[in-house]
C-alpha positions as a Markdown table, in Angstrom:
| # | Residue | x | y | z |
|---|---|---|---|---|
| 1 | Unk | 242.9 | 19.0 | 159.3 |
| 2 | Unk | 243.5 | 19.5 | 162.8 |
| 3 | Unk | 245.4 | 21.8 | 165.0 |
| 4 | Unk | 249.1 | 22.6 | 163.8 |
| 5 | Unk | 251.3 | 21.8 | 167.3 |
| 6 | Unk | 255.2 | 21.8 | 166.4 |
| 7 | Unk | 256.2 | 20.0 | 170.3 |
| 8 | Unk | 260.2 | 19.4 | 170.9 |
| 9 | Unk | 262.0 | 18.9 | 174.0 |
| 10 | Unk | 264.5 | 21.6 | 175.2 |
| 11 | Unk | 267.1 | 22.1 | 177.8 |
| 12 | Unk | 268.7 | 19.9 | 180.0 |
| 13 | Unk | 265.4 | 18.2 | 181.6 |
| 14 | Unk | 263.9 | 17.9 | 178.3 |
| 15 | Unk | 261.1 | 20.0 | 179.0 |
| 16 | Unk | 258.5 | 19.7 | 176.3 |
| 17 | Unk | 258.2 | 22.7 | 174.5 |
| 18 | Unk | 254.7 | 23.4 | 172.2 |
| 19 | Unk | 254.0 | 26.0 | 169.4 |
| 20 | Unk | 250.5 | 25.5 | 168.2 |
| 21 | Unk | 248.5 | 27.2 | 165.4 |
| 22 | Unk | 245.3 | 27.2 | 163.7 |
| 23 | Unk | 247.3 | 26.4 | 160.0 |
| 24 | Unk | 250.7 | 27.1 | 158.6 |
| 25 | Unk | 251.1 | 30.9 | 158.3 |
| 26 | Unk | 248.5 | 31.8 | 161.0 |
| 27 | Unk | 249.1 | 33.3 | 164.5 |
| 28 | Unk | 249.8 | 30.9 | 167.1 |
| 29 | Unk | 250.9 | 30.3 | 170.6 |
| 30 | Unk | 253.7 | 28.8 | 172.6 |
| 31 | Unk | 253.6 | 26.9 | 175.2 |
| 32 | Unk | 256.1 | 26.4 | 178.2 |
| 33 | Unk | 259.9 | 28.0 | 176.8 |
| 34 | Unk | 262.0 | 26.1 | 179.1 |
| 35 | Unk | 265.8 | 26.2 | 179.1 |
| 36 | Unk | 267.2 | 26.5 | 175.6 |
| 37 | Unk | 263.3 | 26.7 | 174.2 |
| 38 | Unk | 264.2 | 30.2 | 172.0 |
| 39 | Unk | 265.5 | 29.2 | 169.2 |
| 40 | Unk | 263.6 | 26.2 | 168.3 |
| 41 | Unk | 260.4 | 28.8 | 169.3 |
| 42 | Unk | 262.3 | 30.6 | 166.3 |
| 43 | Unk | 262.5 | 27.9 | 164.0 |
| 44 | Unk | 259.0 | 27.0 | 164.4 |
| 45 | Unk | 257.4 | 30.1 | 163.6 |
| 46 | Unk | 260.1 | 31.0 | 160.8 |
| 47 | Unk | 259.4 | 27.2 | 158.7 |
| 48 | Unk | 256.1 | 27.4 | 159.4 |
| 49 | Unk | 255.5 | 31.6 | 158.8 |
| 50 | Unk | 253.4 | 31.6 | 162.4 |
| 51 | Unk | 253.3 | 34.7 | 164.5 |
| 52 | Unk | 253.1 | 34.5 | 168.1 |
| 53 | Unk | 250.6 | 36.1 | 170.1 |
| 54 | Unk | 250.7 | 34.9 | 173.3 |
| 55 | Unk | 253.2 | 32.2 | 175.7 |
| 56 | Unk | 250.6 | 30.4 | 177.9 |
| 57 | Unk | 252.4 | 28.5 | 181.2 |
| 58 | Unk | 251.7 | 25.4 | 182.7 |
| 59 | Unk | 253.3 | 26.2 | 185.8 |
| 60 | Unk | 256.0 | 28.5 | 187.4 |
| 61 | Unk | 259.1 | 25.8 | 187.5 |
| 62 | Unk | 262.3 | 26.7 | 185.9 |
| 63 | Unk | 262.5 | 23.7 | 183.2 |
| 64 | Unk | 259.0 | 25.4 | 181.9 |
| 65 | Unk | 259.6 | 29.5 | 182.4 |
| 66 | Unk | 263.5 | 29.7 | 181.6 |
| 67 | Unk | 262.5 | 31.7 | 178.3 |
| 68 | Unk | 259.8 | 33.1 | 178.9 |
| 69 | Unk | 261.3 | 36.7 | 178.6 |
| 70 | Unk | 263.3 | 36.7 | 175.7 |
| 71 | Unk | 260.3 | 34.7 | 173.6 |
| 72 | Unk | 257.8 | 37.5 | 175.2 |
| 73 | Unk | 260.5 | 40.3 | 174.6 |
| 74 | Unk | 261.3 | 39.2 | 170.7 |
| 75 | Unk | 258.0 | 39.2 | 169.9 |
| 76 | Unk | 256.1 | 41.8 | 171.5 |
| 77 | Unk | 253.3 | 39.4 | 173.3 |
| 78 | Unk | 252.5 | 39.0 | 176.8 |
| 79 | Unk | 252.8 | 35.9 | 179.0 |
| 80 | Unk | 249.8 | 33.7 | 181.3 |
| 81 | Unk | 250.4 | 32.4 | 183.7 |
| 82 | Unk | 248.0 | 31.0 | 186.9 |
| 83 | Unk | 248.6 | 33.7 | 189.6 |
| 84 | Unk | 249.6 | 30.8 | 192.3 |
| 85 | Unk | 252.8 | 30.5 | 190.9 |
| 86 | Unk | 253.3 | 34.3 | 189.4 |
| 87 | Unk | 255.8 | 34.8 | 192.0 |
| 88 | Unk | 258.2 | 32.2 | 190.2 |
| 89 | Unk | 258.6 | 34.4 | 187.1 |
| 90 | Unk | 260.8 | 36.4 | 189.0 |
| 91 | Unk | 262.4 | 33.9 | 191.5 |
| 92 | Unk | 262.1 | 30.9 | 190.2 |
| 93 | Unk | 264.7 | 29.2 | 192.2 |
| 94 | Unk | 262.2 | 29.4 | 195.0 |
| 95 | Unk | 260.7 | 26.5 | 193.6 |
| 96 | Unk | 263.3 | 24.2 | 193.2 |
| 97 | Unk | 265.1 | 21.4 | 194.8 |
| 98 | Unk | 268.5 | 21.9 | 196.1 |
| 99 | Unk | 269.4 | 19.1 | 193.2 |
| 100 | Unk | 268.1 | 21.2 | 190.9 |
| 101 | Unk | 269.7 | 24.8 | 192.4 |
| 102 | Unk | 272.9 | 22.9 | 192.0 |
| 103 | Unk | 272.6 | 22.3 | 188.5 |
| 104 | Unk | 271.4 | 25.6 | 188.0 |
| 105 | Unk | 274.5 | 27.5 | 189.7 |
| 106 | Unk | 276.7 | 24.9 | 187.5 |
| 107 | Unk | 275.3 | 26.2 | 184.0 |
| 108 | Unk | 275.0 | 29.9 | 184.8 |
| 109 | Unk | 277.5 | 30.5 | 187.4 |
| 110 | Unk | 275.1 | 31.4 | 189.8 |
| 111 | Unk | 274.8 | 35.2 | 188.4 |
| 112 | Unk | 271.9 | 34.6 | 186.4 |
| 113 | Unk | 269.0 | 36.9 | 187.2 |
| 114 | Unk | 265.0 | 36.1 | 186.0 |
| 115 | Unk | 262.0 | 39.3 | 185.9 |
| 116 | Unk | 258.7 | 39.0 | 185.2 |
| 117 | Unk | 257.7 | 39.6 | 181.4 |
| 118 | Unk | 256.5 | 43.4 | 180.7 |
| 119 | Unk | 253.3 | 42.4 | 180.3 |
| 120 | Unk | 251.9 | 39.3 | 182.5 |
| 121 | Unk | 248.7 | 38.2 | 182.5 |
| 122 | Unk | 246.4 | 35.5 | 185.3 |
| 123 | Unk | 244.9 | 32.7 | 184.4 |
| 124 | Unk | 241.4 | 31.4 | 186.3 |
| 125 | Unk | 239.8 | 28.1 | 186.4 |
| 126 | Unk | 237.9 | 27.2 | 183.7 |
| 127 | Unk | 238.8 | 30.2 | 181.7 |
| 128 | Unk | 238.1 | 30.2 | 177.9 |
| 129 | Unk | 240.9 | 32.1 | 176.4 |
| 130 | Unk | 240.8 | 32.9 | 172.6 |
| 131 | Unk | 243.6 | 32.8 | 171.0 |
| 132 | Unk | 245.4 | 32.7 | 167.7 |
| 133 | Unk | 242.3 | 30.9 | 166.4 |
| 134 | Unk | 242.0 | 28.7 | 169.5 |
| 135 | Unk | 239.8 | 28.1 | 172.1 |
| 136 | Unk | 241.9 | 27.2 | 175.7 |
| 137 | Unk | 240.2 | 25.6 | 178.2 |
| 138 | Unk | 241.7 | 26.4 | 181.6 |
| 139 | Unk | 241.7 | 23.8 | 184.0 |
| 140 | Unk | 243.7 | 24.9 | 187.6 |
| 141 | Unk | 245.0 | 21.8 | 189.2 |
| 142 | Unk | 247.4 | 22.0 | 192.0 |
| 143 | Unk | 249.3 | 19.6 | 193.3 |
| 144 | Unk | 252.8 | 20.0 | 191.0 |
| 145 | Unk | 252.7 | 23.6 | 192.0 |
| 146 | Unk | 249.6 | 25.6 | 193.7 |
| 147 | Unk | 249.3 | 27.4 | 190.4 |
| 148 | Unk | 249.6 | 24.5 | 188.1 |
| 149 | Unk | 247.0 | 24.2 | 184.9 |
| 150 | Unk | 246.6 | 22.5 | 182.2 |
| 151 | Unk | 245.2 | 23.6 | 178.8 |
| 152 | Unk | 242.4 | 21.8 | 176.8 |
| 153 | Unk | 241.7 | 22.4 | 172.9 |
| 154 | Unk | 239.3 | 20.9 | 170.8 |
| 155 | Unk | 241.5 | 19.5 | 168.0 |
| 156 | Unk | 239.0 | 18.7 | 164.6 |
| 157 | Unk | 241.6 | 15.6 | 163.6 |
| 158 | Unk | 242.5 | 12.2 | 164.8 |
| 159 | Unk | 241.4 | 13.1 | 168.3 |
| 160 | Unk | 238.1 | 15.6 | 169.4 |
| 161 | Unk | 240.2 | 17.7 | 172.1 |
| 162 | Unk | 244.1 | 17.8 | 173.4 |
| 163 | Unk | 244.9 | 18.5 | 177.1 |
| 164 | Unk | 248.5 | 20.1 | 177.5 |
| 165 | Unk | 248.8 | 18.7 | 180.8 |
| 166 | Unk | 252.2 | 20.4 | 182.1 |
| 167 | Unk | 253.2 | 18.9 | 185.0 |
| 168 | Unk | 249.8 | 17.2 | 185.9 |
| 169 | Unk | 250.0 | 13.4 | 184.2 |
| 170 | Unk | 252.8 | 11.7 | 181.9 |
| 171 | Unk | 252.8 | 8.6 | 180.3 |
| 172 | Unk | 252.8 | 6.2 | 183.0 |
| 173 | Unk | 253.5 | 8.8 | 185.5 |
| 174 | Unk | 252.4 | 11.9 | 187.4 |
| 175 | Unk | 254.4 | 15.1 | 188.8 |
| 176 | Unk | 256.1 | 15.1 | 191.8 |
| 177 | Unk | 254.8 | 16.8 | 195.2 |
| 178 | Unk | 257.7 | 17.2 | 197.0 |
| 179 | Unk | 259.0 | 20.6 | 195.7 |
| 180 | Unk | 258.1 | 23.6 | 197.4 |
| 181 | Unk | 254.7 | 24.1 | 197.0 |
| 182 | Unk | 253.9 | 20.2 | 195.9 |
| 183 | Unk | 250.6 | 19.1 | 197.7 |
| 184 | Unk | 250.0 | 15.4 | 197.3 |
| 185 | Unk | 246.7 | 16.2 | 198.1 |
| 186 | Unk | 245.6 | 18.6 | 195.9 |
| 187 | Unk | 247.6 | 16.4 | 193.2 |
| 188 | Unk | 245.0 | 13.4 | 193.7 |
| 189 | Unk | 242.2 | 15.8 | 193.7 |
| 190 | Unk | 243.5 | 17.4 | 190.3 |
| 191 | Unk | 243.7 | 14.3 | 188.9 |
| 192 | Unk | 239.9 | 13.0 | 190.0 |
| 193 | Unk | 238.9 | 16.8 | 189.1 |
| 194 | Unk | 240.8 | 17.6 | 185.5 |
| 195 | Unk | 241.9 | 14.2 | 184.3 |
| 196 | Unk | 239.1 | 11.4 | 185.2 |
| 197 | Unk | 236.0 | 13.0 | 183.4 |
| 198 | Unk | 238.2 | 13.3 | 180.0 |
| 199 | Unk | 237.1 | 11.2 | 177.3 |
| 200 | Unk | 239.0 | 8.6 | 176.7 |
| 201 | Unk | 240.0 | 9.8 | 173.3 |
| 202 | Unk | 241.7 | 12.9 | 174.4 |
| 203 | Unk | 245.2 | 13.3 | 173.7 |
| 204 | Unk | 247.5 | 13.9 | 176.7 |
| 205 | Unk | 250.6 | 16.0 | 175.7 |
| 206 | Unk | 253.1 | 16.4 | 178.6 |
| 207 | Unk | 255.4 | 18.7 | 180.1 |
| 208 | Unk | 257.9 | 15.7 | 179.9 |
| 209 | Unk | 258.2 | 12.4 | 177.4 |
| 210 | Unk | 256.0 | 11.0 | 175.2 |
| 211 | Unk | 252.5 | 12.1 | 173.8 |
| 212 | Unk | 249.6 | 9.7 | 175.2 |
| 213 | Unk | 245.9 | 9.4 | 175.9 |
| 214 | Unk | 243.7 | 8.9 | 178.6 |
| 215 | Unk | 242.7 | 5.7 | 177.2 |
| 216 | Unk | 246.3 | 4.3 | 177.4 |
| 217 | Unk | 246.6 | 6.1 | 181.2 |
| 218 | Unk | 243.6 | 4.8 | 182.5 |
| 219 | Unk | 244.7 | 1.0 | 181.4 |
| 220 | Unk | 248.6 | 1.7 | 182.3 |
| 221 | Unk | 248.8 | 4.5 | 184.6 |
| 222 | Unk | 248.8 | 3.3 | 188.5 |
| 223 | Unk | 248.7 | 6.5 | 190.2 |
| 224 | Unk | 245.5 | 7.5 | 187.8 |
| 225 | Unk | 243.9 | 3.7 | 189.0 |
| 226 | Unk | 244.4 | 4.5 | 192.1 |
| 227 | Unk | 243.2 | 7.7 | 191.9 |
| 228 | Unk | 240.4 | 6.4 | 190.3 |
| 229 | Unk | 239.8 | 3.4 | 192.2 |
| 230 | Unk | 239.8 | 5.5 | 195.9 |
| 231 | Unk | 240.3 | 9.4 | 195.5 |
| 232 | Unk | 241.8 | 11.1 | 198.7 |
| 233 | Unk | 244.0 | 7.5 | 199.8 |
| 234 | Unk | 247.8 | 8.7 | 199.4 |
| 235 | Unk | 249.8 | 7.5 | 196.4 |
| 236 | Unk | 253.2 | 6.0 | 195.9 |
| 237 | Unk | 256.0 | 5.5 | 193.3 |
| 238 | Unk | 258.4 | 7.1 | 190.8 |
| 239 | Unk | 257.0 | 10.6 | 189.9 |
| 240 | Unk | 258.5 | 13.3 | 187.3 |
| 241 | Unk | 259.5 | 17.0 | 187.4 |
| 242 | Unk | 261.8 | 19.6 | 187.8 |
């Protein structure tokens, strides 16, 4: 048996959403509560009788902290989060695109308000933090956002470790850079940093679409080839996020 990871995509961007547990009936985690993320939090934990310990963040965009309160708040846990992008906890919309701040003042009327959880605490690079059962590798890699990470567990199934990679790599894809904060730079040295010294049997599940490997990304992916085949050139194309 491997990890227990109930992933579903909330909110308008479809921001993906990942409880994950040792077991049915064990103490688990959640992972990025976007927009709409509460009650499908809920309905995880209540089918599968999880409690929550902890929320672990990706990064500081709105699409992946929306909830981030009221999941903290209902169950008495505190929230990570890399302390580059701590400041978005509280002002989120600092982070955004003016696309994006539209929507934004469209579905709440512009009066909603965000705080920081009551208790907050910072992620480092290549932090081990134990939790629920698990052991999270942190791996800080800018480039989305300056506090970007992405999470690495060993798995004991069909694949030997899992990388929740946020914002970092997609299926085909990688995040954008051109949000406040973005760095294209730091993006292609994450990428040659976190992502190219992963085994190819490592599952990649993303802060957006479909569940992949490194395997599949380094045969499909072009940014990753590129990245691979000259890191530090600049890189072109179609790229996801908030």
């Amino acid at each position: 048996m491997g990890v227990l990871i109930v992933g579903f995509p909330a909110g308008p961007w479809a921001t993906n959403c990942y409880v994950v547990a040792d077991g049915p009936g064990q103490e688990c985690i959640v992972i990025d509560p976007g927009k709409d993320a509460a009650s499908g939090v809920e309905e995880a934990i209540a089918d599968r009788k999880l409690k929550p310990v902890a929320v672990v963040l990706t990064h500081g965009h709105l699409d992946h902290m929306w909830s981030v309160v009221p999941v903290c708040g209902a169950n008495n846990i505190p929230a990570y989060i890399h302390p580059g992008d701590r400041k978005l906890l509280a002002d989120p919309l600092s982070g955004i695109s003016g696309e994006t701040r539209l929507a934004f003042e469209s579905m709440t009327g512009g009066r909603m308000q965000f705080s920081e959880p009551d208790d907050v605490r910072e992620l480092t690079d290549q932090a081990t933090l134990e939790l629920a059962g698990l052991q999270l590798t942190v791996d800080h890699a800018p480039g989305h956002t300056p506090g970007s990470v992405a999470f690495r567990v060993p798995e004991g199934g069909d694949y030997p470790q899992i990388m929740f990679s946020g914002d970092l790599l997609f299926a085909g894809s990688i995040g954008r850079t051109d949000l406040p904060g973005g760095d294209m730079v730091a993006m292609t040295q994450s990428l040659a940093r976190v992502v190219l010294p992963l085994a190819d049997s490592t599952a990649v599940l993303p802060g957006h679409g479909e569940t992949t490997t490194i395997a599949q990304e380094r045969a499909t992916n072009p940014f990753l080839q590129q990245v691979a085949a000259e890191v530090g050139q600049g890189i072109s194309g179609p790229t996801k996020g908030l």
